[in-house]
N, C-alpha and C positions, 0 to 999 in steps of 0.2 A: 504493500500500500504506500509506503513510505517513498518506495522509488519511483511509482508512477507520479506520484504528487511531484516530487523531484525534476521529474523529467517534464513533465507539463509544466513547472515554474521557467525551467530554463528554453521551453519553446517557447515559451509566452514572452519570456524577455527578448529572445532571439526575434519572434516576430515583430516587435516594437523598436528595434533595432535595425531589422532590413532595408527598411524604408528609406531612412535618411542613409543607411550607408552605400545603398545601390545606387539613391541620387547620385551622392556626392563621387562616387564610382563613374558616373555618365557626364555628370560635369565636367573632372577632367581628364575624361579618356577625348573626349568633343574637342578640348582645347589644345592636348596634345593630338588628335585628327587635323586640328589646321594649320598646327604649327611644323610637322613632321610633313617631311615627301622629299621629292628629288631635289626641291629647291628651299631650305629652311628658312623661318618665318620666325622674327622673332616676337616676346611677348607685346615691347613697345609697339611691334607694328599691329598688331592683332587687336589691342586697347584702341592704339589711334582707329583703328578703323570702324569698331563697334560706337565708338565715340561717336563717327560721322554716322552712323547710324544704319551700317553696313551698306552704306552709297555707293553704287557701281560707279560712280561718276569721277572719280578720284583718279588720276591718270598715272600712279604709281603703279610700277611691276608688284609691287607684294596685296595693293589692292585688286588687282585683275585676277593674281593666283587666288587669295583667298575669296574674293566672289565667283568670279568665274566656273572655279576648279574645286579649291577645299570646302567651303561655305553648303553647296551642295551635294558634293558625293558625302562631307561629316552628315547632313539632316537625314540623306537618304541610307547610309549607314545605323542612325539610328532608328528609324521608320522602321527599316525592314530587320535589324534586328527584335526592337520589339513585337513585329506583327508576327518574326517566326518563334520567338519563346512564349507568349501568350496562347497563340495556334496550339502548338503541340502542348502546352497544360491544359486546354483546352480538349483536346484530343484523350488524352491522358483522363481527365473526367469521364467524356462521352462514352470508351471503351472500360475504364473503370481499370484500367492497368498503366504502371507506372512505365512501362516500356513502348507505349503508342508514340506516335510523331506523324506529323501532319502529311508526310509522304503515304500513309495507309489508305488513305481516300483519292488516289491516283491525280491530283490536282497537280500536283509540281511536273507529274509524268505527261499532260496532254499541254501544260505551257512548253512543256521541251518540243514536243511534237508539232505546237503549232508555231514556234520556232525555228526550227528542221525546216519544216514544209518552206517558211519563208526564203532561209537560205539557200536552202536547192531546187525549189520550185520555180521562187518569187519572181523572177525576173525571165522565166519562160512562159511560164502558165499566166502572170498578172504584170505584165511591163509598164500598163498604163497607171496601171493603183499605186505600183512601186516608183513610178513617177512621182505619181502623186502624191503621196503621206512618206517620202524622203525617209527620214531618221523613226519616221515613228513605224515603219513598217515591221522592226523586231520584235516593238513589246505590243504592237495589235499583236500581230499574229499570235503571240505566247497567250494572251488574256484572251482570244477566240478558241485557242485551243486550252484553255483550264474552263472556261465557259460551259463550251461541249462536252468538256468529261463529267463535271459537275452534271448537267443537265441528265447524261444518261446513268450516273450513279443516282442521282435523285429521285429520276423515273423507276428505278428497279427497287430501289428502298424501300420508296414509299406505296407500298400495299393496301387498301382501303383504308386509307386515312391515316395507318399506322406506318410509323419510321421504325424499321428494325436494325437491330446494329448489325447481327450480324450476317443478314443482307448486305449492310455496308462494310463489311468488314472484305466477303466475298467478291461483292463487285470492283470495290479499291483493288483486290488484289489481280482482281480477271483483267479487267481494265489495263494495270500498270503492265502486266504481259502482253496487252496488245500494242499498247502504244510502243512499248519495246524494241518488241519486233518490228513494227513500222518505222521505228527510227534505224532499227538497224540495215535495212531497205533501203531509208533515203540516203544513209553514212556509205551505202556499199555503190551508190551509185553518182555521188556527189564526183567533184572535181579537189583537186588537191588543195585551192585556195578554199572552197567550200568545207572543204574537211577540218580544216585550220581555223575558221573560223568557228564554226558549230563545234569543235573539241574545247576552244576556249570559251565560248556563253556557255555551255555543261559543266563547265567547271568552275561558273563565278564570277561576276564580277560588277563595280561595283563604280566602275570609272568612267568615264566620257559620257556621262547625265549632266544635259544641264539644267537651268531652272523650268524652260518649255518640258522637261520628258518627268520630270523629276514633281514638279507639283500635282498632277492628276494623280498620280500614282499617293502622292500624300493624303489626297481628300479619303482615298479609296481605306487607305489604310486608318485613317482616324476612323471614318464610319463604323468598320469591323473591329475596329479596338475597342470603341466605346459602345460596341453591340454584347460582343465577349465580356465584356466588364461589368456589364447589368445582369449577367446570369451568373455570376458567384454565388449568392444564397442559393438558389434553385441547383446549381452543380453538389453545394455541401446536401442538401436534403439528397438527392440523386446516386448519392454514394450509399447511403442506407440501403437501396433497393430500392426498383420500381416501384414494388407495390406502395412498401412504406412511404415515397414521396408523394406519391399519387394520392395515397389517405391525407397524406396534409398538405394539400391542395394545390401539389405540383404540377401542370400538364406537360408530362412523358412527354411523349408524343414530339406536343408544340417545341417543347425544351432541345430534342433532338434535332430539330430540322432548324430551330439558330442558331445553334454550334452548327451545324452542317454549314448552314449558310454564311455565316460573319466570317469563321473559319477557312471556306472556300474563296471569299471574297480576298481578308487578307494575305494567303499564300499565293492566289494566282496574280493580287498586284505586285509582292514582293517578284514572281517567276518573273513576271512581264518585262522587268526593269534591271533586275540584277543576274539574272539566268538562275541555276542550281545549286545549294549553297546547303548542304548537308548539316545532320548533326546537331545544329542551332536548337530545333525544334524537339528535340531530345535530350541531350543533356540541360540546356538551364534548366528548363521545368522541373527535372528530375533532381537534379542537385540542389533545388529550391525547395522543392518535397523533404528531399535528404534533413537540409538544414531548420526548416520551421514549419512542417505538418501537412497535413495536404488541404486546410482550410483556403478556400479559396477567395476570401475577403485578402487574406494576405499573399495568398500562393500567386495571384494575377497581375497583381502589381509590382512583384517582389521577380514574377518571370521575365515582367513586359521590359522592368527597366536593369536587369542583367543581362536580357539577349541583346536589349541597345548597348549596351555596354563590350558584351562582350564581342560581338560583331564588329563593332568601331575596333577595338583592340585588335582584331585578327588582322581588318582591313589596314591599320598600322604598319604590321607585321609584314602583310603581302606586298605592302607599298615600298619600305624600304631596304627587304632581304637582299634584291636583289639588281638593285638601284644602277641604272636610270632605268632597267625594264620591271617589269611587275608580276611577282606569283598570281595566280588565281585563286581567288579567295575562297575558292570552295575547298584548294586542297590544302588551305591550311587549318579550316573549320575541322578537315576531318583528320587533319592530324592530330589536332590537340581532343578532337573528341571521339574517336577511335581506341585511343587507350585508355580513355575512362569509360567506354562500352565497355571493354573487356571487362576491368575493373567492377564496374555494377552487375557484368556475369558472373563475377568469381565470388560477388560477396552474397547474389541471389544464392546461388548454389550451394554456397558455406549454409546461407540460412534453413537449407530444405535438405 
């Protein structure tokens, strides 16, 4: 008795702690984001410029870098980290397992796909569209192809009025095997520069957004943040069991298809824009579980502004490993969180 009391005092402080320390974690991972890259930036330049009120107008080289360049790929670094650690606790609720991530619902699989198609399609099959929408022709394509997969996981789920998971659990998986294969189709029949390109959006990244590609993709992801965030109480009822949340005045059902949906919305803005970015949506959450409970008044805020966090970090990382070129961010996501997969296998295993 004595230990659980123990143990729930020190999550309880732990939770009232995460808060301000994950902040202040995003604070200056953001600062060291604008001040880090191939061209450093010092603090004074950084203060004078926020002073002018982040004024593109300012005809200084360190003001063009960091509006231009740092300003945006730092917010969209933090966007799309928190929209992938939210997602996958998220996820993590809906399946009721602490090993779910937001790739199970085949969404990041049909943005790759309707990415693919762009690159080795787009300019035989649609020359006049790819005329037309220029630079944004990468991330439609990815957000029409997370669209459709959404659409047809949605249709299958959902059976007389009822969302069943693990309907979704099968169709994520049938699904991510088709899209697959289809990419492995359009990679076998690509051209060498085609191939080079579509190797590196699969693998991440996070650069050449400016503020035109980089704001829509914002709204998308606030909406689905602050959709996800309103169903915290209803996710802690949800963990009881159906039935029990249902007796207190849950609707299942409803419950499942706004996670489906805020869910779907956030990962296929984050696809559309940064390409495939592993891992995110699995370890924070989990390791936020790990540290202060799986209450999700604290676990969603506590995931949203860690995977900001720690996305801007990796994206650091990938930026100046290899200076003046750049890793892709995806594979340093899954460097660092490939050995803590193991790690959370070996201590499941120890458990059972």
């Amino acid at each position: 008795m004595l230990d659980t009391l123990t143990i729930n005092k020190q999550r309880g402080a732990r939770q009232l702690l995460a808060v301000p320390i994950t902040l202040a974690l995003l604070v200056f991972s953001a600062i060291f984001a604008m001040a880090i890259g191939a061209v450093s930036l010092s603090g004074s330049d950084i203060l004078s410029y926020v002073s002018h009120g982040f004024s593109p107008a300012q005809d200084s080289l360190s003001a063009r870098v960091l509006f231009e360049i740092r300003l945006p790929r730092t917010v969209l670094s933090l966007a799309v980290g928190a929209a992938l650690g939210l997602s996958g606790a998220a996820m993590q609720a809906l399946f009721r397992n602490p090993l779910a991530d937001p790739g199970l619902i085949g969404v990041a699989g049909g943005g790759a796909l309707g990415a693919v198609i762009v690159i080795v399609l787009g300019h035989s099959l649609f020359p006049i569209m790819m005329a037309t929408v220029g630079v944004y022709a990468l991330p439609i394509g990815a957000m029409i192809g997370c669209l459709g997969v959404c659409a047809i996981i949605y249709k299958l789920s959902n059976r007389q009025g009822q969302f069943t998971i693990i309907t979704l659990l099968l169709a994520g998986i049938a699904v991510n095997a088709i899209v697959g294969s289809m990419i492995g189709i359009l990679t076998l029949i690509s051209t060498d520069s085609e191939l080079r390109e579509l190797t590196f959006w699969t693998m991440g990244n996070l650069g050449g957004n400016g503020w035109s590609l980089t704001l829509p993709v914002l709204v998308l992801i606030f909406i689905s943040l602050i959709g996800l965030s309103r169903l915290a109480k209803p996710l802690n009822l949800y963990l009881l069991g159906e039935a029990q949340a249902q007796h207190l005045g849950v609707s299942v059902s409803r419950l499942k298809k706004q996670v489906f949906v805020y869910t779907a919305m956030a990962v296929g803005a984050a696809v559309s824009i940064s390409g495939m970015i592993g891992f995110v949506g699995f370890v924070v959450p989990h390791f936020v579980r790990i540290l202060i409970g799986p209450d999700h008044r604290f676990l969603f805020p506590v995931s949203m502004l860690l995977g900001a966090s720690f996305l801007t970090i990796t994206d650091i990382i990938a930026r100046v490993a290899i200076i003046p070129a750049e890793l892709p961010i995806g594979l340093v996501t899954s460097a660092l969180g490939g050995p803590f997969f193991l790690f959370v296998l070996y201590k499941q295993t120890n458990r059972h």
